[in-house]
C-alpha positions as CSV (number, residue, x, y, z in Angstrom):
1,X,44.0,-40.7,-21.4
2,X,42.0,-37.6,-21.4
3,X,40.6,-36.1,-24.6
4,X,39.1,-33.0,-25.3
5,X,34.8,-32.8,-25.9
6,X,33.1,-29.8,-26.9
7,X,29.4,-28.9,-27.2
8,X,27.8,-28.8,-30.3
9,X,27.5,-24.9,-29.8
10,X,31.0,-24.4,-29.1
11,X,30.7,-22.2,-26.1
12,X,32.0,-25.4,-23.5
13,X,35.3,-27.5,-23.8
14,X,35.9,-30.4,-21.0
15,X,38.8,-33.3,-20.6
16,X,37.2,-36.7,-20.6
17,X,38.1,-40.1,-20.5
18,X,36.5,-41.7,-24.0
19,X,35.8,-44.9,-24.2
20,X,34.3,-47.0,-27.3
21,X,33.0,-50.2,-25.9
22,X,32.5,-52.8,-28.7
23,X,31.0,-55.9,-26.9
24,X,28.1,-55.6,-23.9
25,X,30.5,-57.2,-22.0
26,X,33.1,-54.4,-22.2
27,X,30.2,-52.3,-22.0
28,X,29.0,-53.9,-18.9
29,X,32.5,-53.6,-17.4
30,X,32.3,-50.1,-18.0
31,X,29.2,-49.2,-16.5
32,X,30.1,-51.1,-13.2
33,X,33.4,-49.0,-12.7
34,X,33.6,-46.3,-9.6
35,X,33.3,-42.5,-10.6
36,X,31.3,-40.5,-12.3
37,X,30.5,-41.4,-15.7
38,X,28.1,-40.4,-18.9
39,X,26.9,-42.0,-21.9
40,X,27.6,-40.1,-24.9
41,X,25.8,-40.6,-28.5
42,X,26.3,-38.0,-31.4
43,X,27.2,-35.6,-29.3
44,X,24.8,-33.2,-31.2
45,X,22.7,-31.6,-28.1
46,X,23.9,-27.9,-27.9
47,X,24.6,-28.1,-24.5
48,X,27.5,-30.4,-23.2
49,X,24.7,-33.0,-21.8
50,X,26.9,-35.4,-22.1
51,X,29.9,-35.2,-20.6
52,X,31.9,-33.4,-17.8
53,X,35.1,-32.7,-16.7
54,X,36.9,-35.4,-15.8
55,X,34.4,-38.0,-16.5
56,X,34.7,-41.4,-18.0
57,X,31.9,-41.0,-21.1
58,X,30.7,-44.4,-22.5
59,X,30.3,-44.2,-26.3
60,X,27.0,-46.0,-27.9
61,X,28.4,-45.6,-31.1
62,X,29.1,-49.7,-31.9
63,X,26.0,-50.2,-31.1
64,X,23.8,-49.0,-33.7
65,X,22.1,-52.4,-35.1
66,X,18.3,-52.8,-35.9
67,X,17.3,-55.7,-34.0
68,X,14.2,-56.7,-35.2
69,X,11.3,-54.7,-37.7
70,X,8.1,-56.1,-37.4
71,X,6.2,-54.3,-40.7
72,X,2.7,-56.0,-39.9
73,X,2.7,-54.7,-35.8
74,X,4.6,-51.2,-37.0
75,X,7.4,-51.9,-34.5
76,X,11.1,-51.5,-35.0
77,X,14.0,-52.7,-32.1
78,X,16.7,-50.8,-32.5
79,X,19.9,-50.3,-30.3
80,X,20.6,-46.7,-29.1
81,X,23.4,-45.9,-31.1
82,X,21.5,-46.1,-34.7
83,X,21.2,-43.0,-36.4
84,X,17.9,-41.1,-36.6
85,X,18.2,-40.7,-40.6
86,X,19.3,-44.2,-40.7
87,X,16.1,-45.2,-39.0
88,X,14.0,-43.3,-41.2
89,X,15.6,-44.9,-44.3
90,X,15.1,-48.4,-43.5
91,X,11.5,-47.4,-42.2
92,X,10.5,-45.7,-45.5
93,X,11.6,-48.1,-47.6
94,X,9.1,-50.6,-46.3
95,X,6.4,-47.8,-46.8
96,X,5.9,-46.9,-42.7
97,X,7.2,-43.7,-41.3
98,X,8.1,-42.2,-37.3
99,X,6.7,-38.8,-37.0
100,X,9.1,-37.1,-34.5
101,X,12.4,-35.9,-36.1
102,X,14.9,-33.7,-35.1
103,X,16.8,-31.2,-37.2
104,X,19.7,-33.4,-38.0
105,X,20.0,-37.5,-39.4
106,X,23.1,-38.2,-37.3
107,X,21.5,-37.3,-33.9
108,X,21.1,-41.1,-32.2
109,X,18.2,-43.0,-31.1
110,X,19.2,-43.2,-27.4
111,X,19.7,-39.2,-27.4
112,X,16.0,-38.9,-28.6
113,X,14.6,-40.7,-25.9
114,X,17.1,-39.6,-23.0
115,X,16.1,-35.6,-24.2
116,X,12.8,-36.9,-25.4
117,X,13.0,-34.7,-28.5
118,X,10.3,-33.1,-30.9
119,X,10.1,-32.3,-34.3
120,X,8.4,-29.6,-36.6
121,X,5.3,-32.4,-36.1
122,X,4.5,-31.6,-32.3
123,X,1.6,-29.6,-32.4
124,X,-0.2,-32.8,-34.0
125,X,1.9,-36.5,-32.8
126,X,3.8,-34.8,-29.7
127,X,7.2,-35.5,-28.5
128,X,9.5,-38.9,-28.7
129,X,8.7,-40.4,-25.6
130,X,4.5,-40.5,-26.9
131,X,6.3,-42.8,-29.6
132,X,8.1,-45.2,-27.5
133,X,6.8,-48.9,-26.9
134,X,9.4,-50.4,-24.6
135,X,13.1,-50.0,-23.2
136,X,15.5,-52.0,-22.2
137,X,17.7,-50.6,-19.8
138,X,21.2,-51.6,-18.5
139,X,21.9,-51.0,-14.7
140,X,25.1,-51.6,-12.8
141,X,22.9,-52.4,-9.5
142,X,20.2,-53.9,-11.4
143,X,21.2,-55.8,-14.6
144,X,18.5,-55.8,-17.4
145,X,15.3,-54.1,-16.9
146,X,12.7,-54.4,-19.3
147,X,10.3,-51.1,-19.3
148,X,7.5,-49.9,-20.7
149,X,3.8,-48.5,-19.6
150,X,2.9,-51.7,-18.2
151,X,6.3,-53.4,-16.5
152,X,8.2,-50.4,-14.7
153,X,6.1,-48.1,-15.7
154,X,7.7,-45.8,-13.2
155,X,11.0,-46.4,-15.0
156,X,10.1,-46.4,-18.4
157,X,8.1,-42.8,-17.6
158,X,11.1,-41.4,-15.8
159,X,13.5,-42.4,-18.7
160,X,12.0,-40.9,-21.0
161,X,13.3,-37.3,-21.4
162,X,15.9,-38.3,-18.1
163,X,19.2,-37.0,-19.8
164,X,20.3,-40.9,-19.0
165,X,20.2,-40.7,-15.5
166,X,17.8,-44.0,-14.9
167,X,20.5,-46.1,-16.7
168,X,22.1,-47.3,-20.1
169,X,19.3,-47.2,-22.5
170,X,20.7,-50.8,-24.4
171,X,17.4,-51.0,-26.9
172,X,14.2,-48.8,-27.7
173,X,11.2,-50.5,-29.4
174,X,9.4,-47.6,-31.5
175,X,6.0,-47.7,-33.2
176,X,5.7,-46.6,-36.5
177,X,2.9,-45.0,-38.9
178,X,2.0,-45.3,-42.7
179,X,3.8,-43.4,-44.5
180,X,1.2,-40.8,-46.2
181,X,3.1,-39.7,-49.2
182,X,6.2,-40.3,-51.6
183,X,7.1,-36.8,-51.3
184,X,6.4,-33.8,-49.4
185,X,4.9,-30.2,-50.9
186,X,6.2,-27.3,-48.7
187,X,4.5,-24.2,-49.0
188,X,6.1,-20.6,-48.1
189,X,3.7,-18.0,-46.4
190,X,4.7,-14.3,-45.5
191,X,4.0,-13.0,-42.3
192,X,4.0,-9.5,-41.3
193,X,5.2,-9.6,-37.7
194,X,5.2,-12.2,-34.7
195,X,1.6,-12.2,-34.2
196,X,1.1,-12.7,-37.9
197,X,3.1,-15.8,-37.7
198,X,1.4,-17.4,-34.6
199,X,-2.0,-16.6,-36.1
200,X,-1.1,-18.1,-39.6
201,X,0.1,-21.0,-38.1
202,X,-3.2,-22.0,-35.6
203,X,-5.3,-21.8,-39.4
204,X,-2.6,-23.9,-41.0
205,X,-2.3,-26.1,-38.0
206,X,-5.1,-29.0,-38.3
207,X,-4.1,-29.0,-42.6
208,X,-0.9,-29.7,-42.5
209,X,1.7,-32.6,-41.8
210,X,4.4,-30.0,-40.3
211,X,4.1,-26.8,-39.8
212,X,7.5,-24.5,-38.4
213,X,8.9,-21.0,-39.6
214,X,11.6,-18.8,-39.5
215,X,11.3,-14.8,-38.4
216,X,13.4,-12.3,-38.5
217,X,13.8,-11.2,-34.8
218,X,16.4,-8.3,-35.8
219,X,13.6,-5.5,-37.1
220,X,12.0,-3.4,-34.5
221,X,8.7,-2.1,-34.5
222,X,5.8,-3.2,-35.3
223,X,7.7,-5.7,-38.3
224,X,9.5,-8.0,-35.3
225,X,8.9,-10.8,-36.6
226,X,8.5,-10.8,-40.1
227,X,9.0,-13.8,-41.8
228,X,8.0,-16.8,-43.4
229,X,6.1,-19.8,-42.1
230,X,6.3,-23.7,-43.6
231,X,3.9,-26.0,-44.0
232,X,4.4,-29.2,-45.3
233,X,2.0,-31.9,-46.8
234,X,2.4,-35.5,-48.1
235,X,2.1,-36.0,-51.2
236,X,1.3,-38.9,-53.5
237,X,2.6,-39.0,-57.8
238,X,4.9,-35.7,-57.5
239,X,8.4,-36.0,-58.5
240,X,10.7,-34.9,-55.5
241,X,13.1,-31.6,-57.5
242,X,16.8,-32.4,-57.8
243,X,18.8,-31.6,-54.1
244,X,21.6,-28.8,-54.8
245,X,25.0,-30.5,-54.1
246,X,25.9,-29.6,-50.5
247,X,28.7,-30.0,-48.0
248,X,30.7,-29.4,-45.2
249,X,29.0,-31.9,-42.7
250,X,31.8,-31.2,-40.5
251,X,33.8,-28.1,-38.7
252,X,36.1,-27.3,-41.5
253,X,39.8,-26.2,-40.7
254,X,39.5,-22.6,-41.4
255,X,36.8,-21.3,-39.0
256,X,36.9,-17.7,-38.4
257,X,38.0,-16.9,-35.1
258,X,35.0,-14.4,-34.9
259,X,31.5,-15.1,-35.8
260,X,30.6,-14.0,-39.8
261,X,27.2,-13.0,-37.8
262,X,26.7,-9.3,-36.8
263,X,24.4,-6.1,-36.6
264,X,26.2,-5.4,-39.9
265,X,25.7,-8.2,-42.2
266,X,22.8,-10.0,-40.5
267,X,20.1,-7.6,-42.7
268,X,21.6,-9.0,-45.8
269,X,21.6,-12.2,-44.7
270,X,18.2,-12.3,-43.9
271,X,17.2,-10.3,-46.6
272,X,18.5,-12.9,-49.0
273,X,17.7,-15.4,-47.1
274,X,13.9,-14.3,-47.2
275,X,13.9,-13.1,-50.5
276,X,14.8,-16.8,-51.8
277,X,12.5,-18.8,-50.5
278,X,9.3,-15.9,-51.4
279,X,10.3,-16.2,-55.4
280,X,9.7,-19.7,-55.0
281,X,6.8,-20.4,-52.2
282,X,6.2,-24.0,-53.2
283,X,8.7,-27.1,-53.4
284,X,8.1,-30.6,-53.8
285,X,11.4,-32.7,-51.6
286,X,12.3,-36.4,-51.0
287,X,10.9,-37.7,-47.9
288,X,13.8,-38.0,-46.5
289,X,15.5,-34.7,-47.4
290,X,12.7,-32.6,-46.3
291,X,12.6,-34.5,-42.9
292,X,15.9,-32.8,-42.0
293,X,16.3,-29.0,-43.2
294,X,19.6,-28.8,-41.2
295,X,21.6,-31.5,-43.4
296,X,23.8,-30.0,-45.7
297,X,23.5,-26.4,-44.5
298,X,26.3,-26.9,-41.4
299,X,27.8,-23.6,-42.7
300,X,25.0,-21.9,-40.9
301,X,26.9,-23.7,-37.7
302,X,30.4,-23.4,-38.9
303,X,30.3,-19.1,-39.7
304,X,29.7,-18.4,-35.9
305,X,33.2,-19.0,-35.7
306,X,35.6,-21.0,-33.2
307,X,33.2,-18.7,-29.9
308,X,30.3,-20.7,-31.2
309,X,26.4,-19.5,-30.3
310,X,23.9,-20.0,-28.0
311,X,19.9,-21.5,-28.5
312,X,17.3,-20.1,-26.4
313,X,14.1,-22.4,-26.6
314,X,11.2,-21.7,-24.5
315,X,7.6,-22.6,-24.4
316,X,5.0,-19.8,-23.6
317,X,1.5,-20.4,-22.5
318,X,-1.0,-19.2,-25.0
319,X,-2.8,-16.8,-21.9
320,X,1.3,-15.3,-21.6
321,X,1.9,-15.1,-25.4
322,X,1.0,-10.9,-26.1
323,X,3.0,-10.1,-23.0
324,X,5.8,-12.5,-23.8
325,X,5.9,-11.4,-27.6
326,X,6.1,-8.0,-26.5
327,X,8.6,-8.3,-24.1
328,X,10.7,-10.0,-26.6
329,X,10.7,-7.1,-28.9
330,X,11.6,-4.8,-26.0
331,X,14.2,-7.5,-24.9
332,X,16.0,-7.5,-28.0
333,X,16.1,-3.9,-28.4
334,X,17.3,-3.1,-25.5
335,X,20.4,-5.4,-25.4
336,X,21.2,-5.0,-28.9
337,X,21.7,-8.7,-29.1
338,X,21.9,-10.1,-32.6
339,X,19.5,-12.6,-33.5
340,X,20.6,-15.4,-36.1
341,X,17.7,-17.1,-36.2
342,X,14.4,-16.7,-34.9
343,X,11.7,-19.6,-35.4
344,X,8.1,-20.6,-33.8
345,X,6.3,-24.3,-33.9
346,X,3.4,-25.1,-31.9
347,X,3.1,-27.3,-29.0
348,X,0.4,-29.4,-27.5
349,X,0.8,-31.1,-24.5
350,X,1.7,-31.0,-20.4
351,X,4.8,-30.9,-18.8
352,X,6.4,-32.9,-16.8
353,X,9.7,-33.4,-15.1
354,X,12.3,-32.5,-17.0
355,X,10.9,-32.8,-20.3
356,X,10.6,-29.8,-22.9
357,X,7.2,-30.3,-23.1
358,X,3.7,-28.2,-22.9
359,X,1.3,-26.8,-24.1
360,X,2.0,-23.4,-26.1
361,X,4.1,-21.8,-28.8
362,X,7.6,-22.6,-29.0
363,X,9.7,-19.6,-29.7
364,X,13.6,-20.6,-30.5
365,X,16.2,-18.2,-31.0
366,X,20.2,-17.9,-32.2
367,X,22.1,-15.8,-31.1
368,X,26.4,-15.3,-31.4
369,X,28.3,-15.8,-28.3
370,X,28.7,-12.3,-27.0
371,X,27.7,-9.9,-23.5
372,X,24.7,-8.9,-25.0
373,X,23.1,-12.3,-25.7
374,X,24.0,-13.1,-21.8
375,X,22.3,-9.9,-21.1
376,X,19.1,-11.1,-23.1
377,X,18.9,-14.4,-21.9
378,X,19.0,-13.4,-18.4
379,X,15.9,-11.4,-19.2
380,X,14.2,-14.3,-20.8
381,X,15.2,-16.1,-17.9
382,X,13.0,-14.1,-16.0
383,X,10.4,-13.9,-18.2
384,X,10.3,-17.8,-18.5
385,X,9.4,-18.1,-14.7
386,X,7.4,-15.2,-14.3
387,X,5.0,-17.1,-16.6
388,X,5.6,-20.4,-16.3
């Protein structure tokens, strides 16, 4: 039977055939089958990476076990469907810690390696894959393969950010880290512009344990850009402050059929939004909490409306950055596209493949689901391969 799947942004719908395997040996059925088929986790790329129309997509979510956690050697076995927070609970409270996280607790194991995700950390531990010790992969031609950098290395390299395309990633050995602190300080800084930001963060870069920030992309002039930018330490002996009681983890039943987002009320947001966190530039968080901004602030999702959004992520090359950063500002005001979020985290590394990956300044951006956000991203487009 077909069911409907959407992407986490909203903006694509296909008709799939779900299924839920709950034993290898369903699973294994499954994987042997003719057509086209995908392996879906959370579901929480913004994309629809996993699934298209007409498609039989394999759920990991039954599979979600730690298989073995070896405290002494700071490795953990875990199956692919195992949440990310759920990871870093078990891991914290034997005093270790993994260093790349994404936004969100529910987004799986198996996703991180198969997109080979970062965190607010990259500028200092990298991206997922530089994390992983070993796969195991399941392969309807091949059976079991056991990868890592010295038995298939070719395999284990290429399934590493591979969207899933090298097989069913059945378990992912990880390699952990002390955990440094038993909370974490975040500190607020104002920045005047873009360029303000970018140079804040390279003198914060080599003192902090994360380091991200959020701009305000909607101002023109020589303000693009304003903002605030985050750094956060480990700490030892400070008491984490209460969490504010949150919720709405999922879609609720009443979103607007337009976005809440526009040239009108955006200012306010993000003048509120802004004001907040400058009256109080220091926090102390739980581990855990602070590790994943995103969890209980879905409304931010849920108020761009049934249309959804689109993410624009992109890496610039710190020789392109003045001309890209300019050309931004000239983007935006030009197609009148409004921005919901603007943000910057800094990148070390090379790219290969398909992997978001480089070395650089990330610049992410939000926008609402509208002509003039095509019209802007098609310019960025252009941008993105006129300088690599």
């Amino acid at each position: 039977m077909l069911s409907e799947v959407r992407s986490f942004d909203r903006t694509e719908s296909v008709q799939v055939r779900r299924h839920e395997p709950a034993s290898y040996d369903h699973l294994l059925e499954l994987l042997r089958s003719d057509g086209a088929r995908s392996i879906r986790g959370a579901g929480l790329s913004y994309c629809l990476a996993s699934a298209a129309d007409g498609m039989d997509c394999i759920s990991t979510g039954a599979f979600n076990r730690v298989l073995e956690f070896d405290r002494e050697r700071r490795l953990i076995r875990v199956e692919p469907g195992l949440a990310i927070g759920d990871l870093v609970s078990v891991v914290c409270a034997s005093g270790l810690w993994f260093p790349v996280l994404p936004g969100y607790p529910s987004i799986t194991i198996g996703g991180c390696v198969a997109m080979n995700v970062h965190g607010k950390t990259q500028h200092n531990v990298g991206n997922f894959a530089e994390h992983v010790e070993s796969l195991l992969l399941l392969h309807p031609d091949h059976g079991e393969l056991h990868c890592s950098a010295t038995s298939h290395a070719d395999l284990f390299d290429l399934t590493l950010g591979g969207f899933g395309l090298t097989g069913y990633i059945a378990e992912v050995t990880l390699r952990l880290q002390p955990l440094a602190g038993t909370a974490v300080r975040r500190g607020a800084h104002r920045v005047t512009s873009l360029d303000d930001a970018v140079a804040t963060m390279d003198n914060l870069a080599t003192r902090t344990d994360a380091l991200y920030s959020w701009n305000d992309f909607n101002r023109r002039g020589a303000s693009f850009g304003a903002g605030l930018v985050y750094a956060e330490y480990f700490v030892d002996g400070a008491e984490p402050e209460p969490e504010p009681a949150r919720s709405m983890p999922n879609p609720p039943g009443w979103l607007p059929r337009r976005s809440a987002y526009s040239a009108v009320t955006m200012p306010l947001i993000n003048r509120v939004y802004e004001v907040r966190d400058r009256l109080r530039p220091t926090r102390i968080g739980g581990v855990v909490q602070t590790a994943f901004p995103i969890a209980g602030n879905e409304i931010y999702f849920h108020l761009y409306g049934g249309r959804g959004f689109y993410e624009y992520q992109w890496i610039v090359p710190r020789p392109s950055l003045a001309v890209a950063i300019a050309r931004l500002r000239e983007a935006v005001a030009a197609t009148r596209a409004t921005i919901t979020l603007g943000s910057l985290k800094l990148f070390a590394g090379s790219q290969s493949l398909l992997r978001f990956d480089g070395d650089g300044v990330c610049i992410t951006l939000d926008a609402v689901d509208h002509p003039a956000t095509a019209a802007l991203f098609a310019r960025l487009d252009r941008l993105v391969i006129e300088h690599g």
